[in-house]
PDB file of N, CA, C, O and CB in Angstrom:
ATOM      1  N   UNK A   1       0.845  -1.171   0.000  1.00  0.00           N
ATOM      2  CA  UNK A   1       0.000   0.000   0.000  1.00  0.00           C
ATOM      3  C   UNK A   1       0.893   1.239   0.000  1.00  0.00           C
ATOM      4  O   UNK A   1       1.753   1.534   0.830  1.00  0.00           O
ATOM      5  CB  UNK A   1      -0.963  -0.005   1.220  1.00  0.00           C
ATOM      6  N   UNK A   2       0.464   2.006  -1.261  1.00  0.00           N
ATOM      7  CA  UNK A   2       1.441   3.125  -1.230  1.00  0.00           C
ATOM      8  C   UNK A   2       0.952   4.718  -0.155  1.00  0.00           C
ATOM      9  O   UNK A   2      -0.051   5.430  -0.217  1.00  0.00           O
ATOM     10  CB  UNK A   2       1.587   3.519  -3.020  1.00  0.00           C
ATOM     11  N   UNK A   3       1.859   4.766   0.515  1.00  0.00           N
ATOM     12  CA  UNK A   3       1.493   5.895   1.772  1.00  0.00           C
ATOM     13  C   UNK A   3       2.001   7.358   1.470  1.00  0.00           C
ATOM     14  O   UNK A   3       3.206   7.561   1.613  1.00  0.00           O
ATOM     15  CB  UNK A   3       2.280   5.437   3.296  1.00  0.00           C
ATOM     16  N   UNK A   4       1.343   8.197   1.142  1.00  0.00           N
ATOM     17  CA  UNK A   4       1.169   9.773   0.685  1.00  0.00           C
ATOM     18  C   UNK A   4       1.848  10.363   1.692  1.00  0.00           C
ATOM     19  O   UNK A   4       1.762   9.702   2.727  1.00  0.00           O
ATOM     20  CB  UNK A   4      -0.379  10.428   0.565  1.00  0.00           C
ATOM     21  N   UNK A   5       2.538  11.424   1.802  1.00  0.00           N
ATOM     22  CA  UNK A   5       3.173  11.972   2.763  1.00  0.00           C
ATOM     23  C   UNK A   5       2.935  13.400   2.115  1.00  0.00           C
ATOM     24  O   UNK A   5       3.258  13.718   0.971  1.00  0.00           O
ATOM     25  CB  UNK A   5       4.668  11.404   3.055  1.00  0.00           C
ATOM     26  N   UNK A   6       2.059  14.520   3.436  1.00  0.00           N
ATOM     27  CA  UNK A   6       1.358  15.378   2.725  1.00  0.00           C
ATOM     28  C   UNK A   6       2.818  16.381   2.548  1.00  0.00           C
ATOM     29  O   UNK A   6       3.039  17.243   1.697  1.00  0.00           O
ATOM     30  CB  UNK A   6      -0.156  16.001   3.556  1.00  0.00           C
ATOM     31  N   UNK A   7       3.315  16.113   3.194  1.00  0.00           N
ATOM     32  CA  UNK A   7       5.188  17.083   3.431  1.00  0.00           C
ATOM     33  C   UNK A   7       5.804  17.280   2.449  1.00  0.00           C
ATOM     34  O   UNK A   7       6.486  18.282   2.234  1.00  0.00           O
ATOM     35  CB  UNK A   7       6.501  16.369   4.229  1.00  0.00           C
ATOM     36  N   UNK A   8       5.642  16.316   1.695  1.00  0.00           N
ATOM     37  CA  UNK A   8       6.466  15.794   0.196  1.00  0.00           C
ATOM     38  C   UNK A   8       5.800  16.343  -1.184  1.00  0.00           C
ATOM     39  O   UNK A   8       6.289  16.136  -2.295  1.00  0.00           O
ATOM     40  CB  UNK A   8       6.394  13.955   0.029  1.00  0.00           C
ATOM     41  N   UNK A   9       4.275  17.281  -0.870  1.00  0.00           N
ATOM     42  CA  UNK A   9       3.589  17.486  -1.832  1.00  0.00           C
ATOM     43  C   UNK A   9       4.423  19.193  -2.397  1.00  0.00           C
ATOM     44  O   UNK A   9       5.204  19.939  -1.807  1.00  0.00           O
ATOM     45  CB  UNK A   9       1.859  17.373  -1.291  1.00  0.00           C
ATOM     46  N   UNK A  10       3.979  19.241  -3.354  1.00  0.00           N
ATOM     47  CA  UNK A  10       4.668  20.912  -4.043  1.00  0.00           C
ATOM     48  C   UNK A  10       3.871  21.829  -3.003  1.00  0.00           C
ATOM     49  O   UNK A  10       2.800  21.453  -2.527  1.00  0.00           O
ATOM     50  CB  UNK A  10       4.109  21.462  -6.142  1.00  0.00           C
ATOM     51  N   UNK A  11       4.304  22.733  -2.765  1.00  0.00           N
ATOM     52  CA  UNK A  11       3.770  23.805  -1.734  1.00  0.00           C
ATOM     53  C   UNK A  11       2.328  24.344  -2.252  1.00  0.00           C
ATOM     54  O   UNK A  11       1.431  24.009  -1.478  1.00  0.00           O
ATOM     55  CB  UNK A  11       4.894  25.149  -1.601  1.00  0.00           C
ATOM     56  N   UNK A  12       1.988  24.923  -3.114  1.00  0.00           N
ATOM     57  CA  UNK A  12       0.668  25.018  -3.749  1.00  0.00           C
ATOM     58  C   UNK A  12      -0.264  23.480  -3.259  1.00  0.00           C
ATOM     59  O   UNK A  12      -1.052  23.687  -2.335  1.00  0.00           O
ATOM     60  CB  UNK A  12       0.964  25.182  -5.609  1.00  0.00           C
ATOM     61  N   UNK A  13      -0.240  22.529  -3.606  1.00  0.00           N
ATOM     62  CA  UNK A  13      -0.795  21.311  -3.450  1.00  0.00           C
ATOM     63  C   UNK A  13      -1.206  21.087  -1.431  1.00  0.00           C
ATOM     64  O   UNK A  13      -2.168  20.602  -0.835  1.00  0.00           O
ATOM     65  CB  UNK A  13       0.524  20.126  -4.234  1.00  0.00           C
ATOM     66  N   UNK A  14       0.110  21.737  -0.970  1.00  0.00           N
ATOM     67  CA  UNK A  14       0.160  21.210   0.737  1.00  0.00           C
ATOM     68  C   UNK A  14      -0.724  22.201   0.928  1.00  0.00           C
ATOM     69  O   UNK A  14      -1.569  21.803   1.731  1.00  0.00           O
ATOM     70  CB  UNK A  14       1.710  21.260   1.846  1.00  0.00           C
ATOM     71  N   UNK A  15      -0.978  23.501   0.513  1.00  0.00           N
ATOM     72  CA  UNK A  15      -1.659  24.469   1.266  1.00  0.00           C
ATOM     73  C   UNK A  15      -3.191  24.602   0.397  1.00  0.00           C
ATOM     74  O   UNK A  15      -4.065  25.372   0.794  1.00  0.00           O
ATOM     75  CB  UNK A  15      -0.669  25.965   1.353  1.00  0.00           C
ATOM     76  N   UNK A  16      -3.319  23.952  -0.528  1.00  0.00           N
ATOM     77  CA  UNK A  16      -5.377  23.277  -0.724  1.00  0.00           C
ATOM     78  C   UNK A  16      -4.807  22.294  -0.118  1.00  0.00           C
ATOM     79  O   UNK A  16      -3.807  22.907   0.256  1.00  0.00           O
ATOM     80  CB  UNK A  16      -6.504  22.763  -2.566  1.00  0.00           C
ATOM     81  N   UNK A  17      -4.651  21.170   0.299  1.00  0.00           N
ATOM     82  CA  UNK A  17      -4.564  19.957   1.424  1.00  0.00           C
ATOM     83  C   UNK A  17      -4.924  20.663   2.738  1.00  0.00           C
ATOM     84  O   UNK A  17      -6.069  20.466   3.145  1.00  0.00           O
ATOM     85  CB  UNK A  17      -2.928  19.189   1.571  1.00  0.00           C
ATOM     86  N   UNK A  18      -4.163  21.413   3.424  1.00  0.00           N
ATOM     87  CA  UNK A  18      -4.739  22.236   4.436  1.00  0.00           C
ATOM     88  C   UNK A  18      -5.566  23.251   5.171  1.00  0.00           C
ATOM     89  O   UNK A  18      -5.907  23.629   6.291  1.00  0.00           O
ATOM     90  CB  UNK A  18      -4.373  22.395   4.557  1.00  0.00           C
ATOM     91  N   UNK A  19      -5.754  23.589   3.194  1.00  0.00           N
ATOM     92  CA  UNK A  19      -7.364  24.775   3.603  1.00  0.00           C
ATOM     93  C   UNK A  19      -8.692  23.736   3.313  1.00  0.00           C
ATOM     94  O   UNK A  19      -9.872  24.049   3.467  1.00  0.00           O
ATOM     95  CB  UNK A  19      -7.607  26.601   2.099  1.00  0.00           C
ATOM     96  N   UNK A  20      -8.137  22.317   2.817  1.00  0.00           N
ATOM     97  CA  UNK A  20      -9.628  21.717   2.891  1.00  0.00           C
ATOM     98  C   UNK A  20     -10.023  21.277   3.826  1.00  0.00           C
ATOM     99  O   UNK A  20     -11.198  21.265   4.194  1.00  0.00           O
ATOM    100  CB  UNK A  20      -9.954  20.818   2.182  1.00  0.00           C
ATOM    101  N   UNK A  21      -8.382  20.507   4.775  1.00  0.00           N
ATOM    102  CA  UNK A  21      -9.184  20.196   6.103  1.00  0.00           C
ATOM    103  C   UNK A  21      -9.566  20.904   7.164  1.00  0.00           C
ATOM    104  O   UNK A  21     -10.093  20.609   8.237  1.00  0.00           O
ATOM    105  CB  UNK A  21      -8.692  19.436   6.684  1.00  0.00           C
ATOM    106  N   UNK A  22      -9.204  21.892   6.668  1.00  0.00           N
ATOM    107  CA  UNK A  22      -9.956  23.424   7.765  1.00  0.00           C
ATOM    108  C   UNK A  22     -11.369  23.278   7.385  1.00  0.00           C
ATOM    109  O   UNK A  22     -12.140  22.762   8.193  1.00  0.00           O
ATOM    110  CB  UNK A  22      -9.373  25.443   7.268  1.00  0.00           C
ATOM    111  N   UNK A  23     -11.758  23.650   6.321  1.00  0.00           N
ATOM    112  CA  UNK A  23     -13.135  24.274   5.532  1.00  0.00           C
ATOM    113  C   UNK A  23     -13.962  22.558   5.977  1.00  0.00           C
ATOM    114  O   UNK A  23     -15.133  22.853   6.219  1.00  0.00           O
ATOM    115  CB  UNK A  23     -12.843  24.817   3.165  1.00  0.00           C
ATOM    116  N   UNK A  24     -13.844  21.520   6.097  1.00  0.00           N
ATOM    117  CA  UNK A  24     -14.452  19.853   5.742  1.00  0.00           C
ATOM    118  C   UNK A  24     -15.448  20.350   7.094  1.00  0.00           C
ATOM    119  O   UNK A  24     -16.635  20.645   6.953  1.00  0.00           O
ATOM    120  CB  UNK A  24     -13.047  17.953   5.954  1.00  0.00           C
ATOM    121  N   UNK A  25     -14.714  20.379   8.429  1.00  0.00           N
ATOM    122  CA  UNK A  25     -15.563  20.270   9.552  1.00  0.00           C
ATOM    123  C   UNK A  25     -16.968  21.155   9.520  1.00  0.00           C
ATOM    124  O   UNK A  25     -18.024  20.547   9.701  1.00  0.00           O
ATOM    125  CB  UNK A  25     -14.708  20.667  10.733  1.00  0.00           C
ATOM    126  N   UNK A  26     -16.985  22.486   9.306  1.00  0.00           N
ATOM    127  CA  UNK A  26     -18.360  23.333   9.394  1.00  0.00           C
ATOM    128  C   UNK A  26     -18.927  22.818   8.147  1.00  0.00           C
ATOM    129  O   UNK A  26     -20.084  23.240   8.124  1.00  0.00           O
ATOM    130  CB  UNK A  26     -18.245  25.121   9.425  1.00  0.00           C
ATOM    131  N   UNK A  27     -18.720  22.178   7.184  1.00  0.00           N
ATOM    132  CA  UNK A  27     -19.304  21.500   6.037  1.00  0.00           C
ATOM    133  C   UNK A  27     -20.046  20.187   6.397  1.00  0.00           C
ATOM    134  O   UNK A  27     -21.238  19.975   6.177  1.00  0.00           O
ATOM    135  CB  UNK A  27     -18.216  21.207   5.038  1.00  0.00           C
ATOM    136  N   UNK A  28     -18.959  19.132   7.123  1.00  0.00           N
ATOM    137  CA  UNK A  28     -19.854  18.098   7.631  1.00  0.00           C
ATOM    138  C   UNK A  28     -20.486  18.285   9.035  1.00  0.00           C
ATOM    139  O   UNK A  28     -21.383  17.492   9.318  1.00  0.00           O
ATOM    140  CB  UNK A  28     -19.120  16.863   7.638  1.00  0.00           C
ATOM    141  N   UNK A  29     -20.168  19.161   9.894  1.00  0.00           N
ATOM    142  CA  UNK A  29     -21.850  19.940  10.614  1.00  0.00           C
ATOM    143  C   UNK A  29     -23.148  20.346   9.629  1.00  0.00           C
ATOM    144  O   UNK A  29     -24.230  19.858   9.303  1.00  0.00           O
ATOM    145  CB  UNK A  29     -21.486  21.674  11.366  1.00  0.00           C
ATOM    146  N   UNK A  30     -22.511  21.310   9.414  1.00  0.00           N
ATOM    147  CA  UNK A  30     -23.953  21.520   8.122  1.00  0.00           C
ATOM    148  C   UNK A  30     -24.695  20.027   8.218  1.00  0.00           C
ATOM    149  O   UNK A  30     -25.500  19.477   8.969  1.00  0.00           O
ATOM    150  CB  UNK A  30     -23.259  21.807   5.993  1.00  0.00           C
ATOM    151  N   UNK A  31     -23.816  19.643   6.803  1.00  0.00           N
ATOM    152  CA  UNK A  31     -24.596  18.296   5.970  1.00  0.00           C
ATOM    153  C   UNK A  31     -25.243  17.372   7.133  1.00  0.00           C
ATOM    154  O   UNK A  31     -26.229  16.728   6.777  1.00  0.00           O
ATOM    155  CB  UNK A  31     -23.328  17.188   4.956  1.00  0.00           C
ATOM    156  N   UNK A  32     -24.781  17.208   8.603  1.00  0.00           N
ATOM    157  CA  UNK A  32     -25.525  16.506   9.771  1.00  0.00           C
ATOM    158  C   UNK A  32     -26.668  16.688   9.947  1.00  0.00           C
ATOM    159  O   UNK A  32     -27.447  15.736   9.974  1.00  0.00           O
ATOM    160  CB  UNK A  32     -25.134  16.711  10.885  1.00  0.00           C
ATOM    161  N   UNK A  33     -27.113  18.083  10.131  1.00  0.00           N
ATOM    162  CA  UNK A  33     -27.799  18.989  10.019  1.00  0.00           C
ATOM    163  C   UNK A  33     -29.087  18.996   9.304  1.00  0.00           C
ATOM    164  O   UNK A  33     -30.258  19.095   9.670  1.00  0.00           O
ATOM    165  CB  UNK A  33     -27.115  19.702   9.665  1.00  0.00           C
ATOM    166  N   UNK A  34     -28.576  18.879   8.321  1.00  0.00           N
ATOM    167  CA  UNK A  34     -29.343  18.719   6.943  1.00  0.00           C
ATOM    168  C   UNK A  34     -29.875  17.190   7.037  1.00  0.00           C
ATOM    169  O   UNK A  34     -30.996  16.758   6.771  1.00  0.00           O
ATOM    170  CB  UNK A  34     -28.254  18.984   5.475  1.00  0.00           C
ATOM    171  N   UNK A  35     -28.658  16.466   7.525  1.00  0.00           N
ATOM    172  CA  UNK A  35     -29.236  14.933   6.649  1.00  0.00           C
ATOM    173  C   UNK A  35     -30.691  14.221   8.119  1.00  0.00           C
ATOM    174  O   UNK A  35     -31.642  13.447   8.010  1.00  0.00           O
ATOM    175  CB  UNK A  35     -27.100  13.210   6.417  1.00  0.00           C
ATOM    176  N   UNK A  36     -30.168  14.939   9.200  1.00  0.00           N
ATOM    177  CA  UNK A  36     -31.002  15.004  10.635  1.00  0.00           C
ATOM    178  C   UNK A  36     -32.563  15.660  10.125  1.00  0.00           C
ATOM    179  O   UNK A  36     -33.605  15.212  10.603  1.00  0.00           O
ATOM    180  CB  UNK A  36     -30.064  16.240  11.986  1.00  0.00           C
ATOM    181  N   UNK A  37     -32.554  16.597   9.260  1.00  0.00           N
ATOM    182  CA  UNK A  37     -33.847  17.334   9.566  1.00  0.00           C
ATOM    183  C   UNK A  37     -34.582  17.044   7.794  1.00  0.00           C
ATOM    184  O   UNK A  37     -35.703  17.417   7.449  1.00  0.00           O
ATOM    185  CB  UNK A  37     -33.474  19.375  10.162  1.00  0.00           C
ATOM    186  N   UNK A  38     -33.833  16.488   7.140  1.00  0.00           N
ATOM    187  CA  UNK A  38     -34.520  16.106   5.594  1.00  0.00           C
ATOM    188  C   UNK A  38     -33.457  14.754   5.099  1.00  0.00           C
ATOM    189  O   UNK A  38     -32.691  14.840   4.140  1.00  0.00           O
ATOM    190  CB  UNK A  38     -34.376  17.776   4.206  1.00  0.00           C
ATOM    191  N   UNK A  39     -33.612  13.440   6.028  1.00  0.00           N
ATOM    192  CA  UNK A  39     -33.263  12.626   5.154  1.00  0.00           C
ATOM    193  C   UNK A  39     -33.316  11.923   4.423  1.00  0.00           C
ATOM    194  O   UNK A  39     -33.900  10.846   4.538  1.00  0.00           O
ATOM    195  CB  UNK A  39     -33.025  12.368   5.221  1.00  0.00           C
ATOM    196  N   UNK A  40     -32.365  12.548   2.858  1.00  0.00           N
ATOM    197  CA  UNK A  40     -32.721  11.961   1.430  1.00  0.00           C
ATOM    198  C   UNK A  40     -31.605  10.627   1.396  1.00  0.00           C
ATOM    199  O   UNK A  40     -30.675  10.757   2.192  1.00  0.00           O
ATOM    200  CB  UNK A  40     -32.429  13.284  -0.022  1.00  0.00           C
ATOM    201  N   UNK A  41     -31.600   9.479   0.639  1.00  0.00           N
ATOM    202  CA  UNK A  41     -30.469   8.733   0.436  1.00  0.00           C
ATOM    203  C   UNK A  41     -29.378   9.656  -0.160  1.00  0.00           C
ATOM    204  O   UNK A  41     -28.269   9.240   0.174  1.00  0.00           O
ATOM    205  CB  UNK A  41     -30.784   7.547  -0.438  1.00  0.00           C
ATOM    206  N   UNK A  42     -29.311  10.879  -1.008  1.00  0.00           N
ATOM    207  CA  UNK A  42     -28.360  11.695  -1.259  1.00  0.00           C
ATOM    208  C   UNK A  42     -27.702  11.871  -0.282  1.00  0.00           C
ATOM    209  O   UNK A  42     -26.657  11.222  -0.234  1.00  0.00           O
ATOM    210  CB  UNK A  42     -28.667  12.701  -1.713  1.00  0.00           C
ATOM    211  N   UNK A  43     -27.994  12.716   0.779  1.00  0.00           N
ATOM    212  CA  UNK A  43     -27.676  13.228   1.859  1.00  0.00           C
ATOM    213  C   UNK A  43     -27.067  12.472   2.408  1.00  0.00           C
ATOM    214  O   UNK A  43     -25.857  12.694   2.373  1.00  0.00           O
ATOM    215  CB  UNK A  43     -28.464  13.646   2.498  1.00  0.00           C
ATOM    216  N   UNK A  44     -27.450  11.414   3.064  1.00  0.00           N
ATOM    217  CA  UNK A  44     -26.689   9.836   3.863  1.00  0.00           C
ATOM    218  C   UNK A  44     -25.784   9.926   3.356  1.00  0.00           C
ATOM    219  O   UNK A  44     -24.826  10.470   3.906  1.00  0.00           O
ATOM    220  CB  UNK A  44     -27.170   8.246   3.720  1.00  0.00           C
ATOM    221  N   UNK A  45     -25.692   9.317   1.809  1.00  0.00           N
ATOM    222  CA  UNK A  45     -24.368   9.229   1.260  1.00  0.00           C
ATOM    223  C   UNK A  45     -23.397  10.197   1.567  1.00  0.00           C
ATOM    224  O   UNK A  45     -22.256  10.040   2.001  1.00  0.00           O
ATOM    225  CB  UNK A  45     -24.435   9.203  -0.013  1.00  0.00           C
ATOM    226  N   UNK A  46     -23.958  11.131   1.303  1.00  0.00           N
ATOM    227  CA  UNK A  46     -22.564  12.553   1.288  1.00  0.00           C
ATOM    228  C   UNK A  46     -22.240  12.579   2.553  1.00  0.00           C
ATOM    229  O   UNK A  46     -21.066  12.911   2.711  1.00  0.00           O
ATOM    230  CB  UNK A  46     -22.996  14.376   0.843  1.00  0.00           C
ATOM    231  N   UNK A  47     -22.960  12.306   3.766  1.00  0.00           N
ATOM    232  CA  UNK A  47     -22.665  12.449   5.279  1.00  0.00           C
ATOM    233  C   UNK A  47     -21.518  11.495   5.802  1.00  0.00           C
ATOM    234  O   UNK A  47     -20.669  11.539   6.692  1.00  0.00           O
ATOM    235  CB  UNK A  47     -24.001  12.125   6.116  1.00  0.00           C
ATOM    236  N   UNK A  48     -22.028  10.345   4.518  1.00  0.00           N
ATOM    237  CA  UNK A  48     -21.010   9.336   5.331  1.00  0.00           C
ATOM    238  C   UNK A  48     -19.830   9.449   4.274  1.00  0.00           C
ATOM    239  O   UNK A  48     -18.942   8.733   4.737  1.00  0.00           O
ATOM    240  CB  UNK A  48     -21.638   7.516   5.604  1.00  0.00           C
ATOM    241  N   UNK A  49     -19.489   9.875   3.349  1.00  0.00           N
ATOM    242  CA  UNK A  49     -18.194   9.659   2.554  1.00  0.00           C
ATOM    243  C   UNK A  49     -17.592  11.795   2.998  1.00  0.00           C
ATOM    244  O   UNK A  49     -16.581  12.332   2.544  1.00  0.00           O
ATOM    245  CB  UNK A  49     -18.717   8.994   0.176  1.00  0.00           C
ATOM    246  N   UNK A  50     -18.373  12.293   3.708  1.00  0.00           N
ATOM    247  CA  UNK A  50     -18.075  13.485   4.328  1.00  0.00           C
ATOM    248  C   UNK A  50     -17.029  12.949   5.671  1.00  0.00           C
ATOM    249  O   UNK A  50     -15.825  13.153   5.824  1.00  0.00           O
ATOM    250  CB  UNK A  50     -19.596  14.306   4.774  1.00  0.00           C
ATOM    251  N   UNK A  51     -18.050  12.161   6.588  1.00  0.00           N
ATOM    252  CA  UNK A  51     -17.243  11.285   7.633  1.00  0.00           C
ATOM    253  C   UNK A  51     -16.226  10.209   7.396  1.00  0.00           C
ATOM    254  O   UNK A  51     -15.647   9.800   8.402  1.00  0.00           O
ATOM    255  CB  UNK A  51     -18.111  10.637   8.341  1.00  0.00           C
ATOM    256  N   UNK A  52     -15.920   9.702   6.285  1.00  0.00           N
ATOM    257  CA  UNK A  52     -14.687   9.297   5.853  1.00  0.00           C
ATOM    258  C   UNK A  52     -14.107  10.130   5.592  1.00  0.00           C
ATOM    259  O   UNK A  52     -12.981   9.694   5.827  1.00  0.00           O
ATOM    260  CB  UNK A  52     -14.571   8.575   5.015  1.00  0.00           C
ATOM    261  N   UNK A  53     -13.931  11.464   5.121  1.00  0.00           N
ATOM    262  CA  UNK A  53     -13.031  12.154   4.852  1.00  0.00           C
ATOM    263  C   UNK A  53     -12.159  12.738   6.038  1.00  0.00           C
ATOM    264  O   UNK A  53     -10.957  12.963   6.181  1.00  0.00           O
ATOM    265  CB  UNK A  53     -13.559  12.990   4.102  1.00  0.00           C
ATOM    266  N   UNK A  54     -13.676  12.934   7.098  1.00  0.00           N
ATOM    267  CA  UNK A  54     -12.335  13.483   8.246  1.00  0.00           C
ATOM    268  C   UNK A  54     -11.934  12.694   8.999  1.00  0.00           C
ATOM    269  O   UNK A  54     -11.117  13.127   9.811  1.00  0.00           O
ATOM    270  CB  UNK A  54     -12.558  14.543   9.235  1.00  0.00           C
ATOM    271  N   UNK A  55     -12.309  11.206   9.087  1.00  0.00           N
ATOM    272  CA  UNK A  55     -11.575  10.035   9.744  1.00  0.00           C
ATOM    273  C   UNK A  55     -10.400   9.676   9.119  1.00  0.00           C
ATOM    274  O   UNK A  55      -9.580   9.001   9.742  1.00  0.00           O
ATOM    275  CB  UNK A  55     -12.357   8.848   9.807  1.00  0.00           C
ATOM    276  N   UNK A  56     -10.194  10.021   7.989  1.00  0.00           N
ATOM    277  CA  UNK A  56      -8.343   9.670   7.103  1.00  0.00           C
ATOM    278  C   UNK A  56      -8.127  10.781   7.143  1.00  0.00           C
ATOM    279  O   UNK A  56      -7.016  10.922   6.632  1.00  0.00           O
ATOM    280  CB  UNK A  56      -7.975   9.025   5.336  1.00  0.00           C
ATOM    281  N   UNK A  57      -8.782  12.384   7.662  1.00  0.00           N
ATOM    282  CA  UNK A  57      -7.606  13.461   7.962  1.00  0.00           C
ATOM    283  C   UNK A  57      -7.230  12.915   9.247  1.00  0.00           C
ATOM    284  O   UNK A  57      -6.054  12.667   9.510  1.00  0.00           O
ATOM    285  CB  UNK A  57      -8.043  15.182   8.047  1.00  0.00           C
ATOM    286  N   UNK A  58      -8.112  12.733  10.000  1.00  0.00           N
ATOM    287  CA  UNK A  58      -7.808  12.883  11.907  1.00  0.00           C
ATOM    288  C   UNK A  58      -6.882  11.341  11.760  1.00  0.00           C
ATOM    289  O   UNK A  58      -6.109  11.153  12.699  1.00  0.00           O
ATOM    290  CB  UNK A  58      -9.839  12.748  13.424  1.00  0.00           C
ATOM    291  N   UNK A  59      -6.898  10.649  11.070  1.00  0.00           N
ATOM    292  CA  UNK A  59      -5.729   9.045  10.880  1.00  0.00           C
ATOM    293  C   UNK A  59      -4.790  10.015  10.163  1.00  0.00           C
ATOM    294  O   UNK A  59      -3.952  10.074  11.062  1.00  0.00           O
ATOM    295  CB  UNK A  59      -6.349   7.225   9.621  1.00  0.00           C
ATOM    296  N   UNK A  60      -4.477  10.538   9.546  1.00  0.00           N
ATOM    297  CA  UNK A  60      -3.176  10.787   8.459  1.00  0.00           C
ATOM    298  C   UNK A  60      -3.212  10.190   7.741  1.00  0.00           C
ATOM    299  O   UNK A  60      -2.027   9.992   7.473  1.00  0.00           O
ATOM    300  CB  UNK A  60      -1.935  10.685   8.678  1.00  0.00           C
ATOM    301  N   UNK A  61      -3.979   9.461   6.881  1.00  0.00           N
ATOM    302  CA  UNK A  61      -4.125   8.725   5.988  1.00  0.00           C
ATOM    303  C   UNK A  61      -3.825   9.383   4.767  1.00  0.00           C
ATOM    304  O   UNK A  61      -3.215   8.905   3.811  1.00  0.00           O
ATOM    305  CB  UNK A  61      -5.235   8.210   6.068  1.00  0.00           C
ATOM    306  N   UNK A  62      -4.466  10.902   4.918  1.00  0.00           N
ATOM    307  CA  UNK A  62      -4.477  11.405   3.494  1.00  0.00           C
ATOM    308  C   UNK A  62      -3.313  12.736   4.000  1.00  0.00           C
ATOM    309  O   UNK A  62      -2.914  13.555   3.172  1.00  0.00           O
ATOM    310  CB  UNK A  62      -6.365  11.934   2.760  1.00  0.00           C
TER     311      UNK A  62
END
């Protein structure tokens, strides 16, 4: 399994890597939000591949 090392990315690339995982959290509040008070199968989906996204930031995965 090949392992990404965000350190190693071109500087442009590291700093969208780090303004997305800033911006992800008040995004997947929202979409909670949303998927809590109108849930569509759209919504689910995006909630939960939203919550994979910040479980491989908060792992270092990505």
């Amino acid at each position: 399994m090949a392992r990404y090392y965000r350190y190693k990315l071109p500087p442009w690339a590291r700093h969208c890597l780090f303004v997305f995982e800033k911006v992800l959290l008040p995004i997947v509040i929202f979409q909670l939000i949303r998927t809590l008070l109108i849930p569509t199968t759209f919504d689910v989906l995006l909630s939960g591949i939203l919550i994979g996204l910040i479980i491989a930031f908060y792992l270092e995965w990505i």
